[in-house]
N, C-alpha and C positions, 0 to 999 in steps of 0.2 A: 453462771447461766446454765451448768447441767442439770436436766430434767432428770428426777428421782424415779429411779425403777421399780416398778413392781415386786412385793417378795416372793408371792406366791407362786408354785410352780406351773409353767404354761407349757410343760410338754405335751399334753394329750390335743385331741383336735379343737378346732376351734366354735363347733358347733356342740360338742360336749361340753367347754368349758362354760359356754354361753348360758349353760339351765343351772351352774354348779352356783346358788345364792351367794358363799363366804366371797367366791373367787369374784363376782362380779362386783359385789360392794366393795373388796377392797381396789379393784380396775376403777371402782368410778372416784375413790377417794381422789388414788394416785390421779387420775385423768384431771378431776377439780386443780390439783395442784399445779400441775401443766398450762390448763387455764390462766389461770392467775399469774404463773407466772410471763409467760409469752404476750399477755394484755399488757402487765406493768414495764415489758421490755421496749413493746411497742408504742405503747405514750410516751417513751423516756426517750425513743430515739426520733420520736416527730416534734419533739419539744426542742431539739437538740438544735443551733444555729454554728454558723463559722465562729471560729476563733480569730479574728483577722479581719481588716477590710478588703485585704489582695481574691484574686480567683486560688491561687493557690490554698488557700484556707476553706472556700467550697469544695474544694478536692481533696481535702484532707477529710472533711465531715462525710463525705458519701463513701471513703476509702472505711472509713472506720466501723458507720454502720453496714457497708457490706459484709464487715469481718463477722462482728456481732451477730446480722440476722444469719450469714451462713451456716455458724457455731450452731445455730437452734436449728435452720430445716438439716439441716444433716443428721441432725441428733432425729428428729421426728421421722427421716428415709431410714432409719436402725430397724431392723426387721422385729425386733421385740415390741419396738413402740407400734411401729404398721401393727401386729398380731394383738393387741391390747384396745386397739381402735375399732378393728373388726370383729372383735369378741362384744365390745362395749355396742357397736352399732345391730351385734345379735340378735344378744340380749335388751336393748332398749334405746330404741334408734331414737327416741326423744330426746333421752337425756344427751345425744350425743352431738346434739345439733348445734348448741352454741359454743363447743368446741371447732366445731368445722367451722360455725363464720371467723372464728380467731384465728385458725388457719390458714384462712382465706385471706384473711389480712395480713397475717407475715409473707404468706405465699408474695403479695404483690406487692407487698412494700418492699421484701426482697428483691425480686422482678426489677423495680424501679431503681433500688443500691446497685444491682450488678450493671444495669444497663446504664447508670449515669456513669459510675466507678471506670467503665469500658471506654465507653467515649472520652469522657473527661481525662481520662491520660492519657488518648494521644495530643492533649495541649499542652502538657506538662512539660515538656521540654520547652517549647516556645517560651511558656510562660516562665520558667527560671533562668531562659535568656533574655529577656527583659531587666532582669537585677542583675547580671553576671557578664551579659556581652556587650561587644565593643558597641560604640556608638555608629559606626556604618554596616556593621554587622544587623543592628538592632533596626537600623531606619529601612536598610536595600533588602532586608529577609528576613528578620524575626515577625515584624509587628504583619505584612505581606501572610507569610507561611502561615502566622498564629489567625489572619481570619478566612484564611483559603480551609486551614483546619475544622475551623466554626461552622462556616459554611458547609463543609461535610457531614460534622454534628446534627444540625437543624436538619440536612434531607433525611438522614440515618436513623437518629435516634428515636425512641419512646417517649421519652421524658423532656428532652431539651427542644423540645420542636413546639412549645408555645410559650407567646409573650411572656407568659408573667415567670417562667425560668430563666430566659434566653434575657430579658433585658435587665433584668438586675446581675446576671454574670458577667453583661460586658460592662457597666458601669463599674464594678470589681476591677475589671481592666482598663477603664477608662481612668478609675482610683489610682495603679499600680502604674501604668505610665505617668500620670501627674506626679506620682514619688519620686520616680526617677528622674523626671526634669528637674524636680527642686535640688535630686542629690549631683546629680550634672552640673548643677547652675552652681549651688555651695556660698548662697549671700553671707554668710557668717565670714568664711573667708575672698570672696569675688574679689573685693577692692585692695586687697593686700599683694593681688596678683601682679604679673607681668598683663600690661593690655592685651596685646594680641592670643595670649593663653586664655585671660576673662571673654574676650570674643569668639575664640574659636568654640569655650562652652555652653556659652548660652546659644552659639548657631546652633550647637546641636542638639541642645535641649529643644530648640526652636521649631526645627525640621523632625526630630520625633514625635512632638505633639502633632505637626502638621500632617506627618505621616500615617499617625492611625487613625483619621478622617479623612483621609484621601483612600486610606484601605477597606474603611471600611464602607465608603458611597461604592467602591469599584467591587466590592463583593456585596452588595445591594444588587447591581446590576447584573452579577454572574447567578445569583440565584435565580432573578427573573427567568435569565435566559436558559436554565438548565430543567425550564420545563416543571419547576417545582408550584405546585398549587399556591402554597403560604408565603408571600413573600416578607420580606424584612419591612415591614411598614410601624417602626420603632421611635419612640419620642424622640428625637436627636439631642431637644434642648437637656434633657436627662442626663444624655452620653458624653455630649460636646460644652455643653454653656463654660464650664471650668476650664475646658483644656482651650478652650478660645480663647478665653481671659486673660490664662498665661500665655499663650503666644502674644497676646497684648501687649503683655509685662515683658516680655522676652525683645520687644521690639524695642521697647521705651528703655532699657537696659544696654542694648546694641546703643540705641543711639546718643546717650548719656556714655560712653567708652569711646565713640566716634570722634565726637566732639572733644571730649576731653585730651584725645590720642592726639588732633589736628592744633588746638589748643599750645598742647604743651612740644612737639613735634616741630610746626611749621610757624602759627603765627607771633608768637612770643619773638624771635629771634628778630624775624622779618619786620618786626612794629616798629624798631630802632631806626628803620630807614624812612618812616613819616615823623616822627617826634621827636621834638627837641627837649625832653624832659627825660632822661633813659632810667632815673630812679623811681619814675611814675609805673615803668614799665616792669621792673622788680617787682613791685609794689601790685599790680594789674594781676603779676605769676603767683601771688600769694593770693591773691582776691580767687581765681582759678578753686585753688587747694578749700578755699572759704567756703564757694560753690559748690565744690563736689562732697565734702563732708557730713550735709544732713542727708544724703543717700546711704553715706558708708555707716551711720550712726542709728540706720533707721529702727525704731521701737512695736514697730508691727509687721507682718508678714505680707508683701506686696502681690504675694502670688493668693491670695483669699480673698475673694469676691466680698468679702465682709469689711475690709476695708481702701474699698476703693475707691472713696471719697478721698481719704487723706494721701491714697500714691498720688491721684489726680493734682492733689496742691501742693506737692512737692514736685511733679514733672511742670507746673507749672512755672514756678518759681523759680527753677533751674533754668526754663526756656527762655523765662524774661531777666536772666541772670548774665548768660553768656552771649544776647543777643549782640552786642557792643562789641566784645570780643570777636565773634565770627564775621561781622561787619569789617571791623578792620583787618580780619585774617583775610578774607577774601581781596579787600584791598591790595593789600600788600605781597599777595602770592601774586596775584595775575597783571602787577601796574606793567609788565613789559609784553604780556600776550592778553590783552582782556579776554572774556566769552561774550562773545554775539548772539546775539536774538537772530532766531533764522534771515534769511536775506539780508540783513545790516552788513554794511559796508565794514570796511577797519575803523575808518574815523571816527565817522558819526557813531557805529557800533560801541567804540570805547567810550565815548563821553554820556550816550546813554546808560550804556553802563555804569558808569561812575556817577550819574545824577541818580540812576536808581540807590545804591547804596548810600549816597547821602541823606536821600528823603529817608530811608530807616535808620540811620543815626539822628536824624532831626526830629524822627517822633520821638526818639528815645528822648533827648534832651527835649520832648516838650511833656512827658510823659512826671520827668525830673520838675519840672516847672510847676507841672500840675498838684505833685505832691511833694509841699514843702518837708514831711519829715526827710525825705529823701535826699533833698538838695540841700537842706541843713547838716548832715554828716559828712565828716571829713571822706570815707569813701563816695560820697553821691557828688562833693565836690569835684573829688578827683577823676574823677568820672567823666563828668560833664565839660571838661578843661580839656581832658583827652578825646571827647568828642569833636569840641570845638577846633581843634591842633587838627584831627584827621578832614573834618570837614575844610577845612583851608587848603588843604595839601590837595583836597580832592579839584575843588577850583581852582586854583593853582594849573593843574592838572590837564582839565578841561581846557584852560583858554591856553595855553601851551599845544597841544593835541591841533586847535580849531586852528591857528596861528600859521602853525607847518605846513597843514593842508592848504591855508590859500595862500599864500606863496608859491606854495609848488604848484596848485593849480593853474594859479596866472599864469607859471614860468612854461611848463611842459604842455597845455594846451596848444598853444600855436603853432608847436613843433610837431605834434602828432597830427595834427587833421592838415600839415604837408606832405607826409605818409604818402605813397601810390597805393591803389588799392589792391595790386596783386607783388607776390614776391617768387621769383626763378631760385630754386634749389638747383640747376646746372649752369654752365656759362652757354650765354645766348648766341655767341658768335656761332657754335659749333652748328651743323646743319641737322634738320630733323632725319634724313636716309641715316645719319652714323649714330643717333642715339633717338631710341625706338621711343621714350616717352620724356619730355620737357619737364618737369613737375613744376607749376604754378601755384604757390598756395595764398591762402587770403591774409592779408599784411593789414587785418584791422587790431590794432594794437589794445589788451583786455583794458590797459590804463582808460582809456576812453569811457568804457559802461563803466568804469567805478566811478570815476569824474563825475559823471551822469548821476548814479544811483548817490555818491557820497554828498551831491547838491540838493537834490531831493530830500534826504534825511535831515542835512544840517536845516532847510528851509524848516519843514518840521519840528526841528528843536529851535526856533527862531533864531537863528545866525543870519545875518548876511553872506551875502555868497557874489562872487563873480560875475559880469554881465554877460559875459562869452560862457560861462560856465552855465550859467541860467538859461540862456540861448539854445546848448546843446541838450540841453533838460527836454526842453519844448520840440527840439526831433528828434526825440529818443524813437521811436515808434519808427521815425522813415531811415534811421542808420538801423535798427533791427530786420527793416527790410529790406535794406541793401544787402547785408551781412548773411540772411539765409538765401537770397536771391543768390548771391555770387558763391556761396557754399554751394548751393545745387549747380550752380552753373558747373562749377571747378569739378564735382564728382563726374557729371557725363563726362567733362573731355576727359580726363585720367580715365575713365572705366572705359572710354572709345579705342584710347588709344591702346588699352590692354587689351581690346578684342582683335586686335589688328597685328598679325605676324609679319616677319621681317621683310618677305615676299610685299606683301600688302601695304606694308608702309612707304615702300618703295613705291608703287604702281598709284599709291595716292598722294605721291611725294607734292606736287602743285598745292592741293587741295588743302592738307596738312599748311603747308605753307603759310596758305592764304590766312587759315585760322590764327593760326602761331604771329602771325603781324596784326593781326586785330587784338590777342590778348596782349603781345608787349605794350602794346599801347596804355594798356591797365597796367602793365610796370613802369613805365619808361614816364609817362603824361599824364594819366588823369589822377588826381586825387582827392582826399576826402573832402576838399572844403569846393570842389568841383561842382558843375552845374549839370554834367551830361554823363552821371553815372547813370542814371535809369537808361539812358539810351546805350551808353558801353553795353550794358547787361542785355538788352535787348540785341546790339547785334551779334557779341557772341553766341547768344542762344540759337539764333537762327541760322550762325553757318554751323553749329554743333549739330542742330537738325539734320541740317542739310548734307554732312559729312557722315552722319548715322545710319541716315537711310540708303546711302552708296553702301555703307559699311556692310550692311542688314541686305543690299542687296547682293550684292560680292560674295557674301557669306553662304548665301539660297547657293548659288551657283558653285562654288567652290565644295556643298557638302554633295555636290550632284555626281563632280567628279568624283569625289573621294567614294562616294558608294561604288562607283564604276570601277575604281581600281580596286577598291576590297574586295568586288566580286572577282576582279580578274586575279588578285593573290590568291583568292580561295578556290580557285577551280581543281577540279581534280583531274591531272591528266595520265593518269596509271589507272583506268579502269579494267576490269579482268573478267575473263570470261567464268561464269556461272560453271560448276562440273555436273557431268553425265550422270542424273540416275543417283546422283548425290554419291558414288563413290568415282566414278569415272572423271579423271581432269583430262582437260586437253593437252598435244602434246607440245613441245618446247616449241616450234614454229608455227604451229596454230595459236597458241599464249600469246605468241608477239606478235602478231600478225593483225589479230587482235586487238589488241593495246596500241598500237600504230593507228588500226582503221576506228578505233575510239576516240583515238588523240585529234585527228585529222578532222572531226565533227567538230569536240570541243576548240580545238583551231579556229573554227570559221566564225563562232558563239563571241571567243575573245576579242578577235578582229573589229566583227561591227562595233561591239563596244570601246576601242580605242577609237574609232575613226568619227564616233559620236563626238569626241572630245576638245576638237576644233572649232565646232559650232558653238560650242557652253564658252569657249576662250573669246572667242568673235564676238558673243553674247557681252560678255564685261567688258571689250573693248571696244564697244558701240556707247554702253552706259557713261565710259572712263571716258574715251576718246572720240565719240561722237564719230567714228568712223567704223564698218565693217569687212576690212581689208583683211583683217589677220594677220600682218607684218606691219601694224602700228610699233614705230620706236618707243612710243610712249610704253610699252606692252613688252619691250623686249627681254626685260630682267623676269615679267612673269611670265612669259614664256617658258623661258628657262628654267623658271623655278619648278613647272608642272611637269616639265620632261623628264627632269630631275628624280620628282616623287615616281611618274612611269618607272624610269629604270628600276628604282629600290622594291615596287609594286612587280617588275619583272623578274630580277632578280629575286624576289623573296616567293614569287611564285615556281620557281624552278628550283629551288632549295627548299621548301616545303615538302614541293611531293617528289624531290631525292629521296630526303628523308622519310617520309611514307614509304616510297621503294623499300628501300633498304628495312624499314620497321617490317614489313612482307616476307621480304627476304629471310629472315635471322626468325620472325614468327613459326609457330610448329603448326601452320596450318597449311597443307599442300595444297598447291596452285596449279600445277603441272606435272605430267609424267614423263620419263624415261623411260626404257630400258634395256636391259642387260641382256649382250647377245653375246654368242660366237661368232669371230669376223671370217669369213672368207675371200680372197683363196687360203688367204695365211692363218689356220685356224687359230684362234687368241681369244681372252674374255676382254669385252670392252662395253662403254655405254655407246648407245645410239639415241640421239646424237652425241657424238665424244665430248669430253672436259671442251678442249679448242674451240668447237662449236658453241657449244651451252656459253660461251666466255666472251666470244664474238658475240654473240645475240642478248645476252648483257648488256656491253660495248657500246651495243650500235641502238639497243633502247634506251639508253644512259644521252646517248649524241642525239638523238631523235627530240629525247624531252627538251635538251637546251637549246634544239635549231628552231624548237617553235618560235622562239624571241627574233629570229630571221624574216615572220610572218609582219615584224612593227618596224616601221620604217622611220625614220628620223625625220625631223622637221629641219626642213634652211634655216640656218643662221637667224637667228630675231625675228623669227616668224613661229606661227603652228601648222606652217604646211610642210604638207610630204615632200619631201626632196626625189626629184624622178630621179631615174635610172640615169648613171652617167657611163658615156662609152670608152673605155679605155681605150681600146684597139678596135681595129677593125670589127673584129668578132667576139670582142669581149665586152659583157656589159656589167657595171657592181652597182648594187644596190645596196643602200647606207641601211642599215638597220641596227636595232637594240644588239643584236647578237656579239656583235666583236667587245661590248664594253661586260653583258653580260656573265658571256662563257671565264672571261678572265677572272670574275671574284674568287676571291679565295675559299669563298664559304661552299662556293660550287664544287671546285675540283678537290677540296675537303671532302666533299658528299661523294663526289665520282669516288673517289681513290677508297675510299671505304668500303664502297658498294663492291666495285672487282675485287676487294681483299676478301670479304666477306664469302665472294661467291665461290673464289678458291679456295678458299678453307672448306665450304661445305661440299665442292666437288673431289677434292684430297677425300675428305670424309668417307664417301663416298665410293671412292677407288678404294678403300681399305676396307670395306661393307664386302669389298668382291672378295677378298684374296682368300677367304675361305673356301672356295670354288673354285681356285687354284689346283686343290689336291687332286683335282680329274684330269689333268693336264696331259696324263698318259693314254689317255680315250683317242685323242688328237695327234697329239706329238708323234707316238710309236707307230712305226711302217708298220703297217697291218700284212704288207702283201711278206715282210722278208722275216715278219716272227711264224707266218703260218707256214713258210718252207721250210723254215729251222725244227718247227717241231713236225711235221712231213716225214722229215728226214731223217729227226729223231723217232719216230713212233713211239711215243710215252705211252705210260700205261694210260690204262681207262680210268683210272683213279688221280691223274695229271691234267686232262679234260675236266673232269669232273670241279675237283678246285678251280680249275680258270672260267669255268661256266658260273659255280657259285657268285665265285668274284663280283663277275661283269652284271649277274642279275641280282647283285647285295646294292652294288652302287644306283641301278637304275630305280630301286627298292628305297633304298636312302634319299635320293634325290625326292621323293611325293611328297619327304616327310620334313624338309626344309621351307621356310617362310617366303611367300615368294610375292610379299609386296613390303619395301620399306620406304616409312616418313623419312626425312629427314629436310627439317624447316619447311623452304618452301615446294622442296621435288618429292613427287614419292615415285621409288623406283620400282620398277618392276620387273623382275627374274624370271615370269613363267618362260619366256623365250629361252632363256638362258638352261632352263630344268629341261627344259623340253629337248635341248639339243643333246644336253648329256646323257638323256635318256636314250634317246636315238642314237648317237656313239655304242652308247654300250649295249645296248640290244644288236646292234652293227655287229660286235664282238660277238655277242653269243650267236649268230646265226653262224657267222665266217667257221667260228669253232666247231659250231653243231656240224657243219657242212664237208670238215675236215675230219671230222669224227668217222663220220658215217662213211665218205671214202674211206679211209684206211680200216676201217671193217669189216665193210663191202669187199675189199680187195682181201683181208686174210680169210673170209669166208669161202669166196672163192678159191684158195689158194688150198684150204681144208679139202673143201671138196675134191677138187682134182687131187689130191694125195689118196686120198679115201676110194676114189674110181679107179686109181691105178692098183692099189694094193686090192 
């Protein structure tokens, strides 16, 4: 396919060579030649078709003419050929013209090779995994990926984006997956296989054909939705008609191996146990082998729509081959557990059952009857003898089955409907106070509705039945209504009695009672052949009523208190004062002084709402006890029990905000101030208020928090009244309250003992914050009056003064430039006082020194002079 060069020399310009006559006629020969030959390539390459029926052979023919047209426009982008084009369109732009539509035609038919050749191979892998990969490989992701690919194609491409490209390359692929089920499936060898190997192939031949019709409606759908104008609105019967046919074939294949599998597996064996003939049965296993043979022999290809008249009369033939056989396998597998038809009973269930499989062995043998060549051969004999054998067995069968049942029915009816109609899962002696719920469940035995249901059925198969059993037919409806009647009933009292706490069960202990003697009676006396269950049922329901709405009202009441104590657990009684100016906290006996005169509010808050608590009590013992005394005996256990939850409501109120305390405490957020002084007379650094104090005021707010509980007064003995003041002595009076059982819990003095540990650590702390302040200790300690006589009396130089005055005014210097507020948890302390004395100490120092200076200078001045007046 190289185009033939010019000889002529084309060095000079291209508009001089244009006039030169030898140079252009021989350009236009060569140019003719070019022509002709790029026409004849491109007729040769639009003629050209697949090698193949696969897609892969479309991809081979667009591979090859890309190769081909690129050879030639490459050749014609050569700058010698460009320079001979535009020499030729110089000089005689006529002649040049049906060179350019030729051009124009490889130009785009190139165009079209490159752009298919592009697309088309990113299918290429997919599509020789189609031949190459696994079969879950091929079903879960090849055939999926290869039309998600396509669907790409079609939005992208130039070429592959109308019907008449796109639907003849998927029927290519719709060709190439039919190959591959046939070489999956392998009829040549299928029946020489192992079953379960021949069925595992054809499933997956099965589900790969099924798969790329499932893939390719769901990539139908994804093109709609990607907003694509054109959508896939493609023949299917084109794509699909074959690959349906063989899933057809694939089915009928599956179930000619099923059968044959069950056949030789299960019923052969199992037919010994209805027939008295066990060499008819040999005989029967070969007939099998006779059956399956003109499949495994077959003389045409079952998977070609072209002969599917003859698979049709061979699946026929088979069907009406083995029907006898699978009749009696079913027999024979299930004669100890039949299959039921929904609702059928056991009995009746199995004999219809086994009357259905007789009627299809009795067409068989009239099917035999019909057609004497049939029943004249020694097999249609044999046949029909084995018919006759199982249907016997089958009656047999039946009136055995119908026999049992009325027998038993007679025997076990009269004993069941003397049943009571409830049954105690506890023992009844025991009293309801010691076990919280009775359980009564309903003692209708299921033998009854099958009695029922299995009389109904046989009346239907025309049996005779029972008169008692017939009887119970006729009130099926009023024992269904007894049956959910006393199920509802049974669920309130069980759900009653589980609303109801230990306390509660107690305080309705009569009540309880009275119920619990009304249902033994459903244990103990009525039962089902009874006259006065409708009214049993009725009056348990109505004292169930009647014990519900005490329940429901008890309940109102009892959440009335419990909100009362939540609130009283949840009080806060460590509230704190707000600080100064938002840096200024108040100081340690203002903090508590505080917190006391907070407490003492919240005190009064908590009070009313316990002393509410008597009235809500009185309230349920007016309902309970129809009296409003408040020291009902009836009443005295829940009494008790509510004083009880008090205490735990008090105690956990007092161990909450311990703990809040303490979380305050050990928190880096100060509360309170200190600070740090010099003590006098005895000059010392100490805090004001000292450790001792700050530990007592602790202490005695730690004692404060749990004497509130001294504020709730006990009730008398079996009552919910306050117990007044009793007088011990003349002048002494004690008042019973929460506090003495309170203060003792452990969890309390837990909280106390923490809390003082806590505060001595952070006051230790504290004390060691000072000791740097320590080193001035000589400002104070040292007699001022007997170092100023010493040095008096020494008269040091002026240069001795001098160092003691720096001294004194480095420390007072030093001291500004020390920190003089420290956090620590909840105190922050504060040192100005403290700087401040030091400072004044030691300015003390420089004056006393200044002051001794200046005497003894004053004195040697004077003492100058006079020497100086005398001489």
């Amino acid at each position: 396919l190289k185009l033939e060069m010019p000889t002529v020399n084309l060095d000079r310009e291209v508009t001089i060579l244009a006039t030169v006559p030898v140079v252009v006629q021989s350009l236009k020969r060569c140019a003719v030649t070019w022509q002709k030959l790029i026409s004849r390539v491109l007729e040769e390459q639009q003629k050209k078709v697949p090698q193949g029926n696969g897609p892969l052979a479309e991809i081979d023919l667009w591979r090859e003419k890309n190769d081909t047209l690129s050879a030639l426009t490459e050749q014609i982008k050569l700058p010698e050929v460009q320079k001979v084009l535009e020499i030729l369109q110089k000089a005689e732009s006529k002649f040049t013209g049906d060179l350019q539509i030729v051009l124009s035609d490889l130009k785009k038919l190139h165009m079209e090779a490159q752009d298919s050749t592009k697309f088309l191979s990113t299918l290429e892998r997919h599509l020789k995994g189609l031949s190459t990969g696994t079969g879950v490989d091929v079903i879960s992701h090849t055939i999926p990926s290869l039309l998600n690919a396509l669907r790409l194609v079609w939005i992208m491409s130039r070429c592959y984006n109308k019907d008449e490209r796109m639907v003849p390359f998927l029927e290519r692929i719709s060709w190439e997956i039919s190959a591959r089920a046939r070489r999956v499936v392998g009829l040549q060898t299928l029946f020489q296989q192992d079953i379960a190997a021949a069925k595992k192939k054809i499933t997956e031949a099965k589900t790969t054909l099924e798969q790329w019709k499932k893939s390719y409606f769901t990539t139908c759908i994804r093109v709609e939705e990607s907003g694509c104008k054109r959508y896939w609105k493609f023949d299917v019967k084109r794509l699909f008609e074959k690959t349906d046919y063989m899933v057809s074939i694939c089915q009928d294949l599956y179930g000619i191996f099923q059968v044959t599998e069950e056949l030789y597996n299960i019923f052969i064996p199992e037919l010994i146990t209805v027939t008295e003939n066990p060499k008819a049965v040999d005989e029967l296993r070969r007939e099998v082998n006779i059956i399956i043979s003109p499949i495994e022999d077959l003389t045409f290809d079952p998977f070609s729509m072209e002969t599917a008249r003859d698979w049709a009369f061979v699946m026929e033939e088979f069907r009406e081959d083995v029907t006898v056989e699978i009749v009696k396998q079913i027999f024979a597998q299930n004669l100890k557990d039949p299959p039921r038809y929904k609702n059928h009973p056991p009995v009746a269930g199995a004999i219809s059952w086994s009357r259905s499989l007789s009627q299809r062995i009795q067409h068989t043998i009239t099917r035999f009857q019909e057609e004497e060549e049939l029943l004249a051969s020694e097999r249609g004999k044999e046949v029909k003898q084995m018919c006759f054998q199982v249907v016997k067995k089958m009656e047999e069968y039946e009136h055995q089955k119908y026999l049992q049942w009325r027998e038993r029915t007679e025997q076990m009816l009269p004993l069941l409907l003397k049943d009571t109609l409830l049954a105690v899962t506890s023992a009844t002696e025991e009293p309801v106070t010691t076990k919280k719920s009775v359980c009564f469940t309903l003692n209708f035995s299921p033998e009854i509705l099958e009695i029922i249901t299995e009389t109904k059925y046989m009346e239907q198969l025309g049996l005779p039945v029972p008169e008692m059993a017939r009887y119970m037919a006729l009130q099926e409806d009023k024992y269904l209504r007894y049956t959910s009647k006393l199920k509802a009933m049974l669920d309130r009292y069980h759900k009653l009695m589980e609303m109801m706490n230990e306390a509660e069960t107690k305080l309705l202990d009569q009540y309880v009672q009275e119920l619990w003697r009304i249902l033994k009676s459903g244990h103990k006396r009525v039962t089902w052949k009874a006259v006065g269950i409708g009214e049993f049922i009725l009056q348990c329901t109505q004292t169930i009523g009647k014990l519900e709405l005490l329940v429901h009202q008890i309940h109102n009441i009892s959440e009335d208190i419990s909100s009362k104590l939540q609130s009283i657990e949840s009080t806060n009684l460590f509230k704190f004062p707000h600080s100064k100016n938002g840096d200024e906290h108040p100081g340690a006996k203002e903090f508590f002084d505080y917190v006391k005169c907070e407490q003492a509010k919240e005190v009064e808050q908590l009070v009313r709402k316990y002393s509410a608590i008597p009235q809500l009590l009185i309230e349920v013992e007016r309902r309970v006890a129809s009296t409003n005394s408040g020291k009902s005996p009836k009443l005295a256990s829940y009494y008790a029990y509510w004083e009880n939850r008090i205490c735990q409501a008090l105690t956990q109120l007092i161990v909450k905000n311990l703990q809040t305390f303490n979380a305050a405490i050990v928190a880096n957020v100060p509360l309170l101030q200190i600070e740090a002084v010099l003590s006098v007379p005895v000059p010392g650094i100490t805090l004001q208020p000292n450790a001792s104090e700050i530990e007592k005021m602790i202490l005695q707010s730690i004692q404060d928090c749990v004497e509130v509980t001294k504020h709730f007064i006990r009730w008398m003995h079996g009552t919910c009244i306050e117990c007044p003041p009793q007088h011990v002595k003349a002048d002494e009076v004690v008042t019973f309250s929460f506090y003495s059982d309170v203060s003792q819990s452990p969890l309390i003095i837990e909280q106390a003992v923490l809390i003082t540990q806590n505060v001595h650590k952070l006051l230790a702390s504290l004390s060691k914050c000072l000791n740097q302040w320590k080193r001035y200790d000589l400002l104070w300690k040292s007699d001022k009056s007997t170092v100023l006589d010493r040095l008096a009396a020494e008269k040091p130089a002026c240069v001795i003064f001098d160092e003691q005055l720096q001294f004194y005014m480095k420390i007072a210097q030093e001291v500004t430039q020390q920190p003089l507020i420290i956090d620590e948890q909840f105190i922050r302390l504060q040192l100005a006082p403290l700087a401040s004395a030091v400072q004044e100490n030691a300015k003390g120092w420089v004056m006393s020194l200044g002051k001794l200076l200046n005497e003894l200078v004053r004195e040697e001045l004077f003492s100058l002079r006079d020497e100086i007046q005398v001489g």
